[in-house]
Phi, psi and omega in degrees: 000130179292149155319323178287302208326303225287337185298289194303326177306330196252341160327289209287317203280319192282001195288295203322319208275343175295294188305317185291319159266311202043125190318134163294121183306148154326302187319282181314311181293338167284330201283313205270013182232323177074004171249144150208170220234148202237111209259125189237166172257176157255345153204102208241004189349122000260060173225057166133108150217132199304110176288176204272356160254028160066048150301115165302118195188146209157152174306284194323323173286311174321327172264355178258301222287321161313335196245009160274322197292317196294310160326274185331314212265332159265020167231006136101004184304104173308301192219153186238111216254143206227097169266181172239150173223147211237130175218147171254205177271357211253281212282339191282332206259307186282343177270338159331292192312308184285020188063009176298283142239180203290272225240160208225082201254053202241232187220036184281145174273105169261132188214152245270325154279002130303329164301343196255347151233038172214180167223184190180131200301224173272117207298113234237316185214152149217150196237132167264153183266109178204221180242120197256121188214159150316102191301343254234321175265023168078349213276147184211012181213159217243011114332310185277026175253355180299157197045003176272146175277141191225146241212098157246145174275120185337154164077345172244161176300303243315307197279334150323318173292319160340315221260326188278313182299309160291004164317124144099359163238045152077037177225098190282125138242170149251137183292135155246173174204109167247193197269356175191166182319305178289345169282325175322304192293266234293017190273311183281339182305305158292024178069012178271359146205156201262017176166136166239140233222124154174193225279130184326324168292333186287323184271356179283278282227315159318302175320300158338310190228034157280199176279299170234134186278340189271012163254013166224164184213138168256157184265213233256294196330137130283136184266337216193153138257104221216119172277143188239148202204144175289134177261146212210150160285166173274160195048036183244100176297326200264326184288342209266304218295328167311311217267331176283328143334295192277321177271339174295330207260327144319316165297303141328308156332314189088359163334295184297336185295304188307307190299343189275342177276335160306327219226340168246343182253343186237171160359094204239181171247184358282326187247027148092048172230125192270106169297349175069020194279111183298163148294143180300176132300345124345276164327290160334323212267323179275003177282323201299310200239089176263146188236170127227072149284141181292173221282324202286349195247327184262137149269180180283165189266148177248000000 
């Protein structure tokens, strides 16, 4: 079963129970709690992940924690207490629905069966999906991956996109899975899989903070272009309508710009290593003109 089939499969199973109870509005569950609650990764790299005191820090957490402030301030809250839950990709979707948390401050793709159960702000990053290997196996073309185990994190497309870019040239791999990024990365660091195939910055920003980073590349090929966005529930108009205000108005600002020059161009933590990623011209464009369309609106870069 594909990862979406399975996203719609659990749309549908989850509807009756939508309709019949209905979601408590954000706005109103933060007013009667004095909480919100923040979904974060742990190593999503650099846009939410756990700093060397297992802190939560990111572009992404930096802008939901802006879009807590914006919350405080229309709901007139003296004070608001902004907690965090560390969600993977398998967790992030079912604790939304379920109201576990407001906002989704991770590195999620939004495409269009995510749409049927979640909503999502304005695409904040894009990312191409693409590949990280071992300089040490030669490998440099996505052909030399046959027979080979190729490594993606539970909960992503990623390695479909993989399986679809190779329809048609005779070439097998095996799927691995790990349960978060970082288990993923240390599946290919030990050699249990010969490429882990996911969004190019997560693998910048893993490489970054290996033992030695000058033993992997990622190569050249893009499988995909996938806009990634904080995720929200659906059908909350006054909760969307906040949020999109408040990331639009960052935008406008040049705030997001500065944070992107923060959190992809300089120094980071835990070792102070800069990925060095410039802004997309794609990106640049969507600060100007922000949307959320889903992944189905973008193509790949070739």
């Amino acid at each position: 079963m594909t990862v979406i089939r399975a996203l719609l499969l659990l749309a549908l199973a989850l509807a009756p129970a939508a309709a019949q109870a209905g979601p408590e509005p954000t706005l109103d569950k933060i007013k009667a709690s004095g909480v919100m609650v923040l979904g974060v990764r742990e190593a999503s790299y650099p846009l939410s992940y756990l700093d060397g005191t297992k802190q939560p820090v990111g572009y992404h957490v930096d802008i939901c924690r802006r879009v807590a402030e914006a919350v405080k301030t229309q709901l007139g809250l003296p004070a608001l207490e902004v907690r965090t839950e560390v969600v993977t990709s398998r967790t992030r979707i079912p604790r939304m629905v379920e109201g576990g948390i407001d906002l989704e401050c991770g590195s999620t793709t939004n495409n269009a069966a995510r749409q049927a159960l979640v909503a999502f702000a304005p695409t904040t990053y894009v990312a191409s999906v693409r590949i990280a290997v071992k300089k040490a196996s030669h490998i440099a073309r996505l052909v030399q991956l046959d027979g080979k185990a190729v490594v993606t994190t539970a909960g992503s497309t990623s390695v479909q996109l993989l399986k679809a870019r190779l329809q048609g040239r005779d070439v097998k791999v095996t799927e691995l899975f790990g349960n978060d990024h970082a288990e993923s990365f240390r599946m290919l660091e030990s050699d249990q899989a010969a490429a882990f195939v996911m969004d190019d910055n997560l693998l910048a920003g893993l490489i970054a903070n290996a033992a030695s980073p000058k033993d992997y590349e990622i190569l050249p090929q893009t499988l995909n272009t996938e806009p990634i966005a904080i995720m929200l529930r659906r059908n909350d108009p006054a909760f969307k309508a906040l949020v999109d205000r408040t990331v639009k108005e960052m935008m406008a600002s040049g705030e997001v710009g500065r944070l992107y020059a923060r959190w992809f161009q300089s120094p980071i933590p835990p070792v102070n290593a800069a990925l060095d990623f410039p802004m997309s011209p794609v990106l640049a464009s969507l600060l100007k003109f922000p949307g959320d369309d889903p992944a189905e609106a973008f193509r790949p870069e070739e």
